[in-house]
C-alpha positions in Angstrom: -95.4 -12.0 205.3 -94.5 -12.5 202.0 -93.0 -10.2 199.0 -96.2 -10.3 197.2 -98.2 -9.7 200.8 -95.4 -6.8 201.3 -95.8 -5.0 197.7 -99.8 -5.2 198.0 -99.2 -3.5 201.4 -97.2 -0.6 200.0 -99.2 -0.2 197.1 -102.4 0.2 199.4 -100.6 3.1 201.1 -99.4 5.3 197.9 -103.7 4.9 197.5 -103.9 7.2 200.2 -104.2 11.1 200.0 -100.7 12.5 201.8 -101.3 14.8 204.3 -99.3 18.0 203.9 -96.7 18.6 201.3 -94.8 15.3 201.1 -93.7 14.0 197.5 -90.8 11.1 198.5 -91.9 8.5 199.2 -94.5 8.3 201.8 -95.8 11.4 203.7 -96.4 10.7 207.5 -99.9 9.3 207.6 -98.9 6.5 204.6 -96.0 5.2 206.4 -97.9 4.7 209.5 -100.5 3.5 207.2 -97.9 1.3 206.5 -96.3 0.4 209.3 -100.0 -0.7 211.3 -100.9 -2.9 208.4 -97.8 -4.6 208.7 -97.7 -5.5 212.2 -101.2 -6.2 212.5 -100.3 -8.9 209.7 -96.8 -10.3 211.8 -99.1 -10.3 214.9 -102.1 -12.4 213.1 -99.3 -15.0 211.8 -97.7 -14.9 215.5 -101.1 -15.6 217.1 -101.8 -18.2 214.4 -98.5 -19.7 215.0 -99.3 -19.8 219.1 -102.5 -21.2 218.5 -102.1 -24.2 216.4 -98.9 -25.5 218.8 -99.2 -29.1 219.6 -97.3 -29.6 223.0 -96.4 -33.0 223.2 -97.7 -35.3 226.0 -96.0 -37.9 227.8 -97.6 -41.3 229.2 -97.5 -40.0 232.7 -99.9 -37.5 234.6 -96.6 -35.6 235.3 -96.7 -35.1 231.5 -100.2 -34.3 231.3 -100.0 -31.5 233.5 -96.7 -30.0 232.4 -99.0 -29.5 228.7 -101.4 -28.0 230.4 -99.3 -25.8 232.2 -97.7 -25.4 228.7 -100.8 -24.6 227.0 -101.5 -22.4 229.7 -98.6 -20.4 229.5 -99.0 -19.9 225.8 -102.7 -19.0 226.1 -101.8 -15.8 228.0 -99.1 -15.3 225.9 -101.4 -14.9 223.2 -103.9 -12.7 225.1 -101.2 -10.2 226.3 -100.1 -9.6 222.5 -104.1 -9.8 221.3 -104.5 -6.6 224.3 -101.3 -5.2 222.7 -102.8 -5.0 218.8 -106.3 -3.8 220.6 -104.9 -0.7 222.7 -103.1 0.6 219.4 -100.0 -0.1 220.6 -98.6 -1.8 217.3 -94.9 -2.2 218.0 
């Protein structure tokens, strides 16, 4: 995430109405507000990173099917943190 993905971020959470009394500098529901937003972001650009992962190939079928076994291996990786993000369990 960058700075200017951060800052847009925080600025989308002072836009929400604090619950309770809180002045300084986020009341409870902006800061995990917040906090979501932000891992659902590092997770997307996790999951992007996973899925775009080229495993290299050698000239054998021993090669072959240690990718696949690869590609396998990171294809549940990504589904365990996807059922992660979608039970609400953000960190």
């Amino acid at each position: 995430m960058t700075d200017e993905e951060f800052r847009a971020l925080v600025l989308e959470a002072f836009k929400l109405q604090p619950t309770g009394d809180y002045h300084y500098p986020f009341a409870p529901n902006q800061l995990r507000h917040l906090v979501a937003r932000a891992v659902e972001a590092e997770r997307e650009a996790i999951l992007a990173v996973i899925e775009a992962y080229k495993v290299p190939v050698g000239n054998s079928a021993a090669g072959e099917m240690a990718c696949e076994w690869t590609m396998d291996a990171l294809r549940d990786l990504r589904d365990a943190i996807r059922a992660r993000g979608s039970n609400g369990t953000a960190a």
